[in-house]
C-alpha positions as CSV (number, residue, x, y, z in Angstrom):
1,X,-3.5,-14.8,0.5
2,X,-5.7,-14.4,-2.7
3,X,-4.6,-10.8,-4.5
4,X,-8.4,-9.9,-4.2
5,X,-7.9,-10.1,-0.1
6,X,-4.5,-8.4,-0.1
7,X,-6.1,-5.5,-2.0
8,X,-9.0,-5.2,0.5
9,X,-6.7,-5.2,2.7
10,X,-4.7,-2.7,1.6
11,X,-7.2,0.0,1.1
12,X,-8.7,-1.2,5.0
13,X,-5.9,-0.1,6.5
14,X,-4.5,2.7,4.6
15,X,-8.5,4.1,5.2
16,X,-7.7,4.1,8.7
17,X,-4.2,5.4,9.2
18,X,-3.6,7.4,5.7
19,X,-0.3,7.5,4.5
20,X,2.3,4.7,4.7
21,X,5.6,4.1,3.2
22,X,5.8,0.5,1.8
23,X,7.7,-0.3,5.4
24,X,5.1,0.5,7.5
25,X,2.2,-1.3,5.3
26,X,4.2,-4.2,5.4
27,X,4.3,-4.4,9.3
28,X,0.5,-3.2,9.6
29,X,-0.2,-6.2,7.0
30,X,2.2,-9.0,8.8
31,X,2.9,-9.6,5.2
32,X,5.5,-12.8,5.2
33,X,5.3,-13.8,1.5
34,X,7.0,-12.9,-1.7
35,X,7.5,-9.0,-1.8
36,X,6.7,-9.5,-5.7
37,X,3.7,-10.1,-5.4
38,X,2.6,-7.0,-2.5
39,X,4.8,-4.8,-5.0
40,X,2.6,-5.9,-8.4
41,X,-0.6,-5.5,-6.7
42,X,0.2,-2.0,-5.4
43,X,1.2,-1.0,-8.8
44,X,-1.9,-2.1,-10.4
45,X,-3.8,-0.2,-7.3
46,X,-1.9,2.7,-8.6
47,X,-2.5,2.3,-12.5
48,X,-6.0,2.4,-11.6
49,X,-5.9,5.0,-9.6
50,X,-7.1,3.6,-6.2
51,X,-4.2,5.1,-4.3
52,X,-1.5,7.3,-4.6
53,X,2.4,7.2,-4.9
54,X,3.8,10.6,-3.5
55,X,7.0,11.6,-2.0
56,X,6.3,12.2,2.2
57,X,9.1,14.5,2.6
58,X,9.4,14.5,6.4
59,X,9.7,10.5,6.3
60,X,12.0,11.4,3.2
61,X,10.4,7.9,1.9
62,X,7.1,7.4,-1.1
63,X,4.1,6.9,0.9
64,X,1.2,5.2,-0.2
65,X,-2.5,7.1,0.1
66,X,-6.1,6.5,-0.9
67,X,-7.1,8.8,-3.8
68,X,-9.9,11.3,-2.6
């Protein structure tokens, strides 16, 4: 899967069920490959300012989120 698709992806489903640790985006995607990879693009999705890092304190985990 192309980096392009992964991010699309990405912001698809964190659209529709908001915030997700790391965990539970990698179940929703089915991702099987190299965690690297998930892991750089994420950071670059945050470095732009796509999404949102922030501590979920119930989950006591980071969840992920789409910036409003």
């Amino acid at each position: 899967m192309s980096e392009e698709v992964l991010r699309a992806r990405i912001l698809d489903i964190l659209s529709k069920r908001g915030n997700l640790s790391f965990e539970e985006l990698l179940a929703e995607l089915g991702w099987s490959g190299d965690l690297r990879v998930l892991r750089r693009v994420l950071a670059g999705m945050v470095r732009e300012g796509v999404i949102v890092k922030e501590p979920d304190y119930s989950k006591r985990k980071m969840v992920y989120r789409l910036k409003i």
